[in-house]
DSSP file (Angstrom, degrees, kcal/mol; ACC not computed):
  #  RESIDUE AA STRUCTURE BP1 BP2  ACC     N-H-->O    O-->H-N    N-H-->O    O-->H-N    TCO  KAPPA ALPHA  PHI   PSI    X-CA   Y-CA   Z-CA
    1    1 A X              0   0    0      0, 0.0     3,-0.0     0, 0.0     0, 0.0   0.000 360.0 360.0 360.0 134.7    0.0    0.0    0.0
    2    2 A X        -     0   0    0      1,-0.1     2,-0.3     2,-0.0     3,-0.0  -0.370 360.0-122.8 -76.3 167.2    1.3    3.6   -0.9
    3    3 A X    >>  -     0   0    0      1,-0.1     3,-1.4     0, 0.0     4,-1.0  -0.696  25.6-103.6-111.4-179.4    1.5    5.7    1.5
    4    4 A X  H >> S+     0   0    0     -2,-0.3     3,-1.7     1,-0.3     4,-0.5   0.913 113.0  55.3 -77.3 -12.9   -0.3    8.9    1.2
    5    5 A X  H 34 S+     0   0    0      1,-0.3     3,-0.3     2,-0.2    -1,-0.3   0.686 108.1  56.8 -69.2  -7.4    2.5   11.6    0.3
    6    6 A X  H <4 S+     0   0    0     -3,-1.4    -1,-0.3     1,-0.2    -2,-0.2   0.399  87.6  79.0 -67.4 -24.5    3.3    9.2   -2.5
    7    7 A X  H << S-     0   0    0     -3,-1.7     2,-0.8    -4,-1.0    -2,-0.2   0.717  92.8-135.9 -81.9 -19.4   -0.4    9.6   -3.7
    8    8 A X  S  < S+     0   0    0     -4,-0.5     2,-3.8    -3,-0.3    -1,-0.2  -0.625  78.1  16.8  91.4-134.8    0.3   13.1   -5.5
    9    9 A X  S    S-     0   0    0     -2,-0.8    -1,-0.1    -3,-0.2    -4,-0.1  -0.168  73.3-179.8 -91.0  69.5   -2.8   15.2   -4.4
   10   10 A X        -     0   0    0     -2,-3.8     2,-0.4    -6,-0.2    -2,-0.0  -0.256  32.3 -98.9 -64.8 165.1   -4.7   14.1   -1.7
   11   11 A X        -     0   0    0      1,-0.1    -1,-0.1    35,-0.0    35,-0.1  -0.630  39.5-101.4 -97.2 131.2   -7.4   15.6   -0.4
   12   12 A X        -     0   0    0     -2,-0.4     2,-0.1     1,-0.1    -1,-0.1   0.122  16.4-131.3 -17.5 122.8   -7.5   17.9    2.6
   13   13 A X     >  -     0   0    0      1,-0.1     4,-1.8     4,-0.0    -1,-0.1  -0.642  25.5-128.8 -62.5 154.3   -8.6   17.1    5.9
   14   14 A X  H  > S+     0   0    0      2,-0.2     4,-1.8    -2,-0.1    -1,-0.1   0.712 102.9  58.4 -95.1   7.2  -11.0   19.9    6.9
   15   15 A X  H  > S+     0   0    0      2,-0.2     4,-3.7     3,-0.1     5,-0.5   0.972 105.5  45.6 -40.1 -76.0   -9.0   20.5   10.3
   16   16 A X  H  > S+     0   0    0      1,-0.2     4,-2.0     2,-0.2    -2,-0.2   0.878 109.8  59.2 -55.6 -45.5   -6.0   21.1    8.7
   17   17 A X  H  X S+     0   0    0     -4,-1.8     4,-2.8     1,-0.2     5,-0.3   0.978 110.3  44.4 -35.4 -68.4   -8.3   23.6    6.1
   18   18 A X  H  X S+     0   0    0     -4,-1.8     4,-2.5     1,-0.3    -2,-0.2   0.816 107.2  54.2 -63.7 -24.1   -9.3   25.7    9.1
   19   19 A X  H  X S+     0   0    0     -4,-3.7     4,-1.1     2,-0.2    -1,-0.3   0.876 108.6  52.6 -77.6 -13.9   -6.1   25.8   10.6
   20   20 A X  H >X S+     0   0    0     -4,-2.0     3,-3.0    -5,-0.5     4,-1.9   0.918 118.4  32.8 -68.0 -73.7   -5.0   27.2    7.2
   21   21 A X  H >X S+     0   0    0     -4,-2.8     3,-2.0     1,-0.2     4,-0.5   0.954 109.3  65.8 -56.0 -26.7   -7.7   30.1    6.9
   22   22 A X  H >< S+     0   0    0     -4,-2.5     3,-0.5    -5,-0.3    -1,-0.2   0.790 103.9  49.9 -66.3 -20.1   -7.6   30.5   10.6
   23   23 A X  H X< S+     0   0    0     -3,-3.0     3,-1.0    -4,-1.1    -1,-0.3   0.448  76.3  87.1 -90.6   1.1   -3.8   31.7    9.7
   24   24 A X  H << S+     0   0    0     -3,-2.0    -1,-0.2    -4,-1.9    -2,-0.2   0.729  97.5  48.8 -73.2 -21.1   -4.7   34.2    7.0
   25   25 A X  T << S+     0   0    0     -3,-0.5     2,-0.3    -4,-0.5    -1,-0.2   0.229  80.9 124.0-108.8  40.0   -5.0   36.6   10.7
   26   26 A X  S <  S-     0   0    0     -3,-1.0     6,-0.2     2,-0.2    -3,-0.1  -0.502  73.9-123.4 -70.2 157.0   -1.9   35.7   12.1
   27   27 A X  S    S+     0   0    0     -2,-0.3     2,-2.7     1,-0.1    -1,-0.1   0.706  86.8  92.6 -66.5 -11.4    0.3   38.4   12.9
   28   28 A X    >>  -     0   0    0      1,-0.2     4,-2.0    -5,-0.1     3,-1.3  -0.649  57.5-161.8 -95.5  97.3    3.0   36.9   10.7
   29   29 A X  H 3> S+     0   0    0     -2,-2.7     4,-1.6     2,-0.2    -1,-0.2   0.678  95.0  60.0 -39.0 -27.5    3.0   38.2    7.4
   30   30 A X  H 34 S+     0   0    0      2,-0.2    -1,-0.2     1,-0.2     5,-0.1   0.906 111.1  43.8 -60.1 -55.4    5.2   35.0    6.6
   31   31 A X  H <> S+     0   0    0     -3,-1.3     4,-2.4     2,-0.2     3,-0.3   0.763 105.4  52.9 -73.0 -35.3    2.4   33.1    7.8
   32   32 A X  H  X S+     0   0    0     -4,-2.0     4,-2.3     1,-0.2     5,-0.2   0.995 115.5  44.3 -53.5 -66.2   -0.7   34.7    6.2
   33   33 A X  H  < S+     0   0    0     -4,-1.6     4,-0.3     2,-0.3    -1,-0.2   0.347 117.1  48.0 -80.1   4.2    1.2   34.4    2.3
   34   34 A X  H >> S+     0   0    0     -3,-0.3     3,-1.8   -11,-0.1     4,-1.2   0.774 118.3  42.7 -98.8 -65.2    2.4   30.3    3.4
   35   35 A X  H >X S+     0   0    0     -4,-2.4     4,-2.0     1,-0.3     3,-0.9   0.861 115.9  48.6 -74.3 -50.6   -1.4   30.1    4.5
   36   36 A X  H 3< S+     0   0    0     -4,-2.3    -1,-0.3     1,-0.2    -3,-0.2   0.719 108.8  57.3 -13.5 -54.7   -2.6   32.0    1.1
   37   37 A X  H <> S+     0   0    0     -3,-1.8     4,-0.9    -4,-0.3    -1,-0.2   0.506 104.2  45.9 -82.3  -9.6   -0.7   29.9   -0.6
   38   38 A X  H <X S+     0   0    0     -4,-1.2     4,-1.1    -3,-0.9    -2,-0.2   0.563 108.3  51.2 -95.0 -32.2   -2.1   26.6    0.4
   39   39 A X  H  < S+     0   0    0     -4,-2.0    -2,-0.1    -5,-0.4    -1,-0.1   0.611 103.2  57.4 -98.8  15.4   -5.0   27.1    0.1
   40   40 A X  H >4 S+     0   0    0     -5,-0.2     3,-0.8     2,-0.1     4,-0.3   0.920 111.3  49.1 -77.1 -79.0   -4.6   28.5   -3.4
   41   41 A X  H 3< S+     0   0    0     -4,-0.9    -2,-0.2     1,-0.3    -3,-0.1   0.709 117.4  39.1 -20.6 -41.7   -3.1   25.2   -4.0
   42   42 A X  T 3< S+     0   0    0     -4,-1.1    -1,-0.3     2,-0.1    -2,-0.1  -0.149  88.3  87.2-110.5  51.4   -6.3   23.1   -2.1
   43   43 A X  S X  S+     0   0    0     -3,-0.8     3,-2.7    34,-0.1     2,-2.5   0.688  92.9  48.9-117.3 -91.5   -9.3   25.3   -3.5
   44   44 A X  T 3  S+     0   0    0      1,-0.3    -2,-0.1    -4,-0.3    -3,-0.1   0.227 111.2  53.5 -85.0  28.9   -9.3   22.7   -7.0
   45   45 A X  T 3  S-     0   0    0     -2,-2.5    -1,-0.3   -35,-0.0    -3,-0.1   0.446 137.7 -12.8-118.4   3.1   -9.3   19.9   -4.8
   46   46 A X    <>  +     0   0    0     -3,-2.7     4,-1.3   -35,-0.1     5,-0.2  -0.091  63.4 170.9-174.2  78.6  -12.1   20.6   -2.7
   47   47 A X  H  > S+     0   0    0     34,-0.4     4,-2.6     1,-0.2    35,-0.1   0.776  77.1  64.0 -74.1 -12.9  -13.2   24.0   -3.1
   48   48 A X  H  > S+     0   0    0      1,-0.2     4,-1.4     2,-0.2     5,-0.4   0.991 104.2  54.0 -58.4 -43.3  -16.6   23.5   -1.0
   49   49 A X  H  4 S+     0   0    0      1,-0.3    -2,-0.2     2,-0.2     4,-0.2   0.679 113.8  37.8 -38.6 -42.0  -14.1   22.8    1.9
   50   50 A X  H  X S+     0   0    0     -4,-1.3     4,-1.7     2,-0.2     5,-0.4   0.781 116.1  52.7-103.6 -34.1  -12.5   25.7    1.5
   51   51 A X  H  X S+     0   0    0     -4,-2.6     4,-1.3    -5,-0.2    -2,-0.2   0.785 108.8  45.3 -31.8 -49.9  -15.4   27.4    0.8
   52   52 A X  H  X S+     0   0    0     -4,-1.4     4,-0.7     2,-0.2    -1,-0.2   0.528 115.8  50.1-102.7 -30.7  -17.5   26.3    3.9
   53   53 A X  H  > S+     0   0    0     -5,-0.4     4,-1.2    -4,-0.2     5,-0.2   0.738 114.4  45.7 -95.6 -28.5  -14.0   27.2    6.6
   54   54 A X  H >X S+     0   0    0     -4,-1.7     4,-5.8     2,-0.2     3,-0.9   0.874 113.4  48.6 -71.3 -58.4  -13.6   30.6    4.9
   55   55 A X  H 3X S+     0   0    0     -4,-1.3     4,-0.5    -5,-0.4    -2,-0.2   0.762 114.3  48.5 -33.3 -31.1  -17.9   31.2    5.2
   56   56 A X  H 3< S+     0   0    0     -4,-0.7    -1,-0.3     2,-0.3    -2,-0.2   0.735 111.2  48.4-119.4 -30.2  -17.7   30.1    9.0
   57   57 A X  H X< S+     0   0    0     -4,-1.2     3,-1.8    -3,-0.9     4,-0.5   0.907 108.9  53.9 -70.9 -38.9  -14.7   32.4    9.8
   58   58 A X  H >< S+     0   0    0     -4,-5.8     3,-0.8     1,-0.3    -2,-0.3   0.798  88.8  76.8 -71.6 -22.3  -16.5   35.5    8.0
   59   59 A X  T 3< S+     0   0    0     -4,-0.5    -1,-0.3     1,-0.3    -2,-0.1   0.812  92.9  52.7 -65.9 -18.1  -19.6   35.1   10.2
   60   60 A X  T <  S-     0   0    0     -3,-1.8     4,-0.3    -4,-0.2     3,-0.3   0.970 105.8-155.7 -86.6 -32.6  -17.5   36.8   13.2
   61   61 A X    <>  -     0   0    0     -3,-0.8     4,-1.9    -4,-0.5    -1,-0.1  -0.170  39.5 -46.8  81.9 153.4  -16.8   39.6   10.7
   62   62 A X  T  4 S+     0   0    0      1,-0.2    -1,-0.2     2,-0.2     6,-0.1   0.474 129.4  62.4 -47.4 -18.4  -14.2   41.7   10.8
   63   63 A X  T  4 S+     0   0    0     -3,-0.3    -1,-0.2     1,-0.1    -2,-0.1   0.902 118.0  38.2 -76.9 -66.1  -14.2   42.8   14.8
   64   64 A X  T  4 S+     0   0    0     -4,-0.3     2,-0.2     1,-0.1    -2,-0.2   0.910 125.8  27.9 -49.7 -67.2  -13.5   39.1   15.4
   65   65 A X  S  < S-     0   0    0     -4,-1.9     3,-0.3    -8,-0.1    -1,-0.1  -0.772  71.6-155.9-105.4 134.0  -10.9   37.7   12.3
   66   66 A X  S    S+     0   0    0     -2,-0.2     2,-0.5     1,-0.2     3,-0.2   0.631  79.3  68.3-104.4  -9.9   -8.8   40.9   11.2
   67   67 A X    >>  +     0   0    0      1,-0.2     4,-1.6     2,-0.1     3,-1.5  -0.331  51.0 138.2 -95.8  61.1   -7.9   39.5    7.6
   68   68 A X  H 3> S+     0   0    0     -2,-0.5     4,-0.8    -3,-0.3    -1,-0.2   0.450  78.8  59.5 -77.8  14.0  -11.5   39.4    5.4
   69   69 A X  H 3> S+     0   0    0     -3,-0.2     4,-1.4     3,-0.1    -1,-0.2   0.783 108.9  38.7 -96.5  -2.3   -9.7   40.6    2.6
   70   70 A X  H <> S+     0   0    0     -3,-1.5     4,-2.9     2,-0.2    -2,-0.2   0.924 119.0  50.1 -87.7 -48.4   -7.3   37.3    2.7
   71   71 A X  H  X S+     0   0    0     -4,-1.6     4,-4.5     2,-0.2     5,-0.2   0.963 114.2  46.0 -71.1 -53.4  -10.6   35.1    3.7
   72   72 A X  H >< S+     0   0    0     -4,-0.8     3,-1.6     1,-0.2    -1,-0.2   0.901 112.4  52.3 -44.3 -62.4  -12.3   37.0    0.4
   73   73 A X  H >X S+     0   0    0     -4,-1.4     4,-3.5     1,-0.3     3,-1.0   0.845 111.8  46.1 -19.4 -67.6   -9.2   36.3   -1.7
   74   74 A X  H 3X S+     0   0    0     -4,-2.9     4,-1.0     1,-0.3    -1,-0.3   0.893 108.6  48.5 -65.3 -31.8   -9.3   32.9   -0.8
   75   75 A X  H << S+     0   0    0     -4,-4.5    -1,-0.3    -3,-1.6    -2,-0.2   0.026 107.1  58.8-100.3  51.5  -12.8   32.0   -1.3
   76   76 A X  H <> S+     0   0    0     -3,-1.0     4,-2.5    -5,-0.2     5,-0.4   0.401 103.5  55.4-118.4 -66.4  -12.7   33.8   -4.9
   77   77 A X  H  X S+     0   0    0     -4,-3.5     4,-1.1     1,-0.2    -2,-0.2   0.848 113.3  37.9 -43.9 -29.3  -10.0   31.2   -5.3
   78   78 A X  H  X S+     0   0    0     -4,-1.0     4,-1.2     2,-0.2    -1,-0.2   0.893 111.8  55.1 -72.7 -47.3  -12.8   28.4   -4.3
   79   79 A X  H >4 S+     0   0    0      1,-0.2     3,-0.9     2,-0.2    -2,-0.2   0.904 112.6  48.6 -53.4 -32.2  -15.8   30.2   -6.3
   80   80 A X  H 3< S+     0   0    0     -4,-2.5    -1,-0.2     1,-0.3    -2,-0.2   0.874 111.1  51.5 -81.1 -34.4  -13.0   29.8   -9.5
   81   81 A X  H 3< S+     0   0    0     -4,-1.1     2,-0.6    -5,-0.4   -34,-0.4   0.346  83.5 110.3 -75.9   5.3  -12.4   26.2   -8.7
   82   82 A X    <<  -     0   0    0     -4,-1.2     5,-0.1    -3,-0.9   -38,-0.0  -0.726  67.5-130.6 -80.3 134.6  -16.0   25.0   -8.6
   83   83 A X        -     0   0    0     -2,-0.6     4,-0.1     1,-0.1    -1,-0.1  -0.149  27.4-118.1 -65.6 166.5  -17.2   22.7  -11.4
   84   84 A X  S    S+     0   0    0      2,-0.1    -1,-0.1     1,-0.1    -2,-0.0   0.318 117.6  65.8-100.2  17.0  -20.6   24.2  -12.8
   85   85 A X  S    S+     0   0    0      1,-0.1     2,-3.0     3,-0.0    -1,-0.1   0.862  98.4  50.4 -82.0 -80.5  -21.9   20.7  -11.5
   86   86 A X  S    S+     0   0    0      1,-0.1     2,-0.9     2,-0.1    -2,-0.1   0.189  86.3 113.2 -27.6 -22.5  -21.1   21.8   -8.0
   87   87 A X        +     0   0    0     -2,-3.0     2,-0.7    -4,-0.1    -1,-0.1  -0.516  36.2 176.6 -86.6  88.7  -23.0   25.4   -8.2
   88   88 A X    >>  -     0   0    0     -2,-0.9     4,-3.2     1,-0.2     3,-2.1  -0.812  22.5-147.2 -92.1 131.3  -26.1   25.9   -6.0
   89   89 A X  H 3> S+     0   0    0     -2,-0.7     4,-1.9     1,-0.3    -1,-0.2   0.824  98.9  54.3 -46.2 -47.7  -27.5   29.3   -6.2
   90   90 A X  H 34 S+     0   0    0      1,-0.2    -1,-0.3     2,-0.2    -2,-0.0  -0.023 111.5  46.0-105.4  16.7  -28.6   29.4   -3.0
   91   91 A X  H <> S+     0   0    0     -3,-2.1     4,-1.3     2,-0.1     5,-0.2   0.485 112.0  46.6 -74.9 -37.6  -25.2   28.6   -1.9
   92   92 A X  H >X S+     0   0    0     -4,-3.2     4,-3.3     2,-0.2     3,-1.1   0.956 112.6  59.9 -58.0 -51.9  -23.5   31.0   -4.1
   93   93 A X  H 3X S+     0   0    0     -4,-1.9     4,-3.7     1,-0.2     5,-0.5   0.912 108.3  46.0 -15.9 -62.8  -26.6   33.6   -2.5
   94   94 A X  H 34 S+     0   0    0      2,-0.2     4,-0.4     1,-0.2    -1,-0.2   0.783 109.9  48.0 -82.0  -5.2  -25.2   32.9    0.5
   95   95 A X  H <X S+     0   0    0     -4,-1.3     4,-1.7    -3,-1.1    -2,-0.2   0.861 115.0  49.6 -68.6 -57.2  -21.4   33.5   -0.3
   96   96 A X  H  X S+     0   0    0     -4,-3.3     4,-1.9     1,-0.2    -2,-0.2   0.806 110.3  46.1 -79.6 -34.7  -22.4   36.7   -2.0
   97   97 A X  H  X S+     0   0    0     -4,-3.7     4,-1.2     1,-0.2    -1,-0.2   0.827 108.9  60.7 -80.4 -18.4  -24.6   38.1    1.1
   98   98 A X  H  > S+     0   0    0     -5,-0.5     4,-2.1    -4,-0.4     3,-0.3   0.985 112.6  35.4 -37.1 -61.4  -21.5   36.9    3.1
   99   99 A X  H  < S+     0   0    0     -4,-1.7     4,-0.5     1,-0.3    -1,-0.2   0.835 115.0  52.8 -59.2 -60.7  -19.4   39.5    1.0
  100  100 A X  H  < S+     0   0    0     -4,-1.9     4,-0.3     2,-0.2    -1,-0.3   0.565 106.5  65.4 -73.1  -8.0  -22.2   42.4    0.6
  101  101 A X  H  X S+     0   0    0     -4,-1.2     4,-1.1    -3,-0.3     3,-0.4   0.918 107.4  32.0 -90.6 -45.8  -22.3   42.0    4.5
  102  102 A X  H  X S+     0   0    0     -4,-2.1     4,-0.6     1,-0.2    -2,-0.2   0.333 111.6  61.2 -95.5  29.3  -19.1   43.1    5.1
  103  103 A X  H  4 S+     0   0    0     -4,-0.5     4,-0.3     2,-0.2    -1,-0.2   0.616 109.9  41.0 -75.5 -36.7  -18.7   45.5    2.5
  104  104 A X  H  > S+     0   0    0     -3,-0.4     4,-2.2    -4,-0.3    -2,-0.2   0.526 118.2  53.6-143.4 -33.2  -21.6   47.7    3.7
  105  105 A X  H  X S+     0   0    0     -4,-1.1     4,-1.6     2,-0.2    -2,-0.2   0.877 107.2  49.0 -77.0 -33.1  -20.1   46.9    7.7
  106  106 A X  H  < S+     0   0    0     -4,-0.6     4,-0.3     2,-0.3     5,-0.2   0.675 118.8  46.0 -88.8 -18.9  -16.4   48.1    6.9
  107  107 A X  H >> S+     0   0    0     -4,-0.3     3,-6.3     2,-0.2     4,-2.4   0.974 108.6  45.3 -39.9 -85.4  -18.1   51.1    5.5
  108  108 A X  H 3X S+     0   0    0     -4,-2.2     4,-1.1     1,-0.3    -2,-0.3   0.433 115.6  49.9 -57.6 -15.5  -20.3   51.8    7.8
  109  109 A X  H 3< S+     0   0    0     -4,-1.6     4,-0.4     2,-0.2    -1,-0.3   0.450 117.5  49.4-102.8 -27.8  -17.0   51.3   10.7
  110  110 A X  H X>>S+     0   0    0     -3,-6.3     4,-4.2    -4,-0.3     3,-1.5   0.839 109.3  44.3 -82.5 -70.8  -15.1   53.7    8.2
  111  111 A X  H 3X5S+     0   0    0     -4,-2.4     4,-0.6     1,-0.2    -2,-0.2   0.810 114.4  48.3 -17.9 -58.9  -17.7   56.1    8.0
  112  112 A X  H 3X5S+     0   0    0     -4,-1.1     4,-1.2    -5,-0.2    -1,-0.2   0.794 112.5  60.4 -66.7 -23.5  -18.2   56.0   12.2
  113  113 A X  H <>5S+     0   0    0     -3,-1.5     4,-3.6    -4,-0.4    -2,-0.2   0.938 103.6  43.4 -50.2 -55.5  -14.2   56.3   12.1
  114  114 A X  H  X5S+     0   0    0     -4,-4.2     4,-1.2     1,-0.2    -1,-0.2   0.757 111.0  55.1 -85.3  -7.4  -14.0   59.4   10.5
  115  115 A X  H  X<S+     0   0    0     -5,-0.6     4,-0.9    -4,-0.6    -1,-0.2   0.819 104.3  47.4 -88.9 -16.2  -16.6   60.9   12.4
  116  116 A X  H >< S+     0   0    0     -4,-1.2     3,-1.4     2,-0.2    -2,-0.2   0.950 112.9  62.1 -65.2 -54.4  -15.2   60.3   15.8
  117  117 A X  H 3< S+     0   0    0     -4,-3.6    -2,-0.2     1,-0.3    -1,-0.1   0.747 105.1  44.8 -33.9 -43.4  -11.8   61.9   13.7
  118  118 A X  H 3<        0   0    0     -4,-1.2    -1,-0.3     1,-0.3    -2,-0.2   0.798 360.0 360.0 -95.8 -20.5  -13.5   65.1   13.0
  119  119 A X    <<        0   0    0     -3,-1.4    -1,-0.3    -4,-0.9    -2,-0.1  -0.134 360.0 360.0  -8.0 360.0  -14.8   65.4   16.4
């Protein structure tokens, strides 16, 4: 029996997934672009996976996880690696209010920024 690093591209565990996006906010720039880069790499071998660990970090929003623009980045990389068998609307729906949610919060947090500023 091979063993698996001999197998060429196995597929993620989704542990190992989360600990990857969970390192897009480390403080180590080193670490974000190694974590960036792996999951570049595992987004066309199981981009729901990656999909579904980015979606469950964005829920905290930005206040919570300080990199959504690495978490966006990355699940761009899934949404391009999905087969069009793979595509539910009402997942994609929910990807996309993910997206319009903090868009319209990192506003609204700039917006309350600059007003405290001129204060």
């Amino acid at each position: 029996m091979a063993s698996s690093s001999s197998l060429g591209s196995s597929i993620p565990a989704p542990e190992a997934v989360q600990v990857l996006v969970s390192s897009l906010a480390d403080e180590s720039p080193m670490v974000r672009e190694a974590s960036m880069a792996s999951l570049k790499d595992i987004s066309p071998l199981n981009p729901l996976l990656v999909l579904d660990c980015c979606s469950a970090v964005s829920r905290g929003g930005r206040r919570r996880f300080g990199n959504m623009a690495g978490v966006f980045q990355v699940m761009a990389f899934g949404v391009r690696a999905l087969d069009k068998n793979d595509i539910d609307a009402s997942y994609i729906g929910k990807l996309a209010k993910i997206a319009t949610a903090e868009i319209i919060s990192s506003k609204i947090g700039k917006g309350q920024q600059q007003v405290c500023l001129l204060q």
